[in-house]
C-alpha positions, 0 to 999 in steps of 0.5 A: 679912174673915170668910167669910160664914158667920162673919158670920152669928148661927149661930155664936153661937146654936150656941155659946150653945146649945152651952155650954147643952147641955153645962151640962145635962149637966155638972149632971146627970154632976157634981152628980147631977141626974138629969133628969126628963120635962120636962128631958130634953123640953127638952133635946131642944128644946136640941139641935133648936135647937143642930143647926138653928144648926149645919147652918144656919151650915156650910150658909151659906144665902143670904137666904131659906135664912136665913129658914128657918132661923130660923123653925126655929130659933125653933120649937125656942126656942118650944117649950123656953120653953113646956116650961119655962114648964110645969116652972116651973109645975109647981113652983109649984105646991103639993103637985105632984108627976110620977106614973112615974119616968123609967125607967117612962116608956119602957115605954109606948106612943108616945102615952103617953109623948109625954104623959108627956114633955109634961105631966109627969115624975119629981118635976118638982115638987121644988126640987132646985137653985137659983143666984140664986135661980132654979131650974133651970126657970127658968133654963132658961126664960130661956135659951130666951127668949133663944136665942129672941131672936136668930132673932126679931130676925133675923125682925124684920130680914128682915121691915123689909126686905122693906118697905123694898123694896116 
């Protein structure tokens, strides 16, 4: 039999967010895709989501260190999938374009590049790659849909189980 911590959706979470976070970095040292604000924002959210899958699954809580930790988890899929949802958009729409390069960005004061990181980018507006005819935005928007399903179906489970004891 498997120890605890092999039996719980950490393991894959983290794997899967892993592979993810090694694919961004693979299209941007091998294909020369070099990241914009909203990339590197939702890869900062990729790696919250990776490190709380990871410490969570070595850690090996019981039932409500498990609740934390996917409502932690969650957190950092919700808010890659809103970033991405923003990317796309900003593809969407015609004529946009992100004012400072990605270099200029740090030059700012914290709130200004909190914004920056937020709202806008380098170019965000450009199809620069595309698989299935899906741009990377949006496949970055469904990777973090799905990686935001396993702590909502655990979230779910939890929850039926609180009522089935009550």
């Amino acid at each position: 039999m498997l120890p605890a911590r092999f039996r719980t959706p950490f393991l894959p979470a983290w794997l899967a967010s892993l592979a993810i976070l090694a694919a961004s970095f693979y299209l941007e040292s091998v294909l020369g895709l070099m990241p914009c604000a909203l990339c590197f924002s939702q890869r900062v959210a990729l790696a919250g989501y990776t490190l709380v899958c990871f410490v969570a699954w070595l850690h090996g809580p019981g039932v409500r260190g498990i609740y934390r930790y996917m409502v932690a988890a969650l957190v950092c899929a919700l808010v890659g999938a809103m970033l991405a949802a923003r990317h796309v958009w900003v593809q969407g729409v015609a004529g946009s374009s992100c004012p400072q390069p990605m270099s200029r960005v740090f030059e700012q004061p914290w709130y200004e590049i909190v914004r920056s990181l937020l709202w806008s980018g380098s170019d965000c507006g450009s199809l620069t790659w595309s698989f299935i005819d899906l741009t990377l935005p949006e496949w970055s928007l469904v990777a973090f849909l799905l990686l935001a399903s396993v702590p909502l179906s655990c979230l779910f489970a939890y929850r039926l189980r609180v009522l089935a004891n009550a």
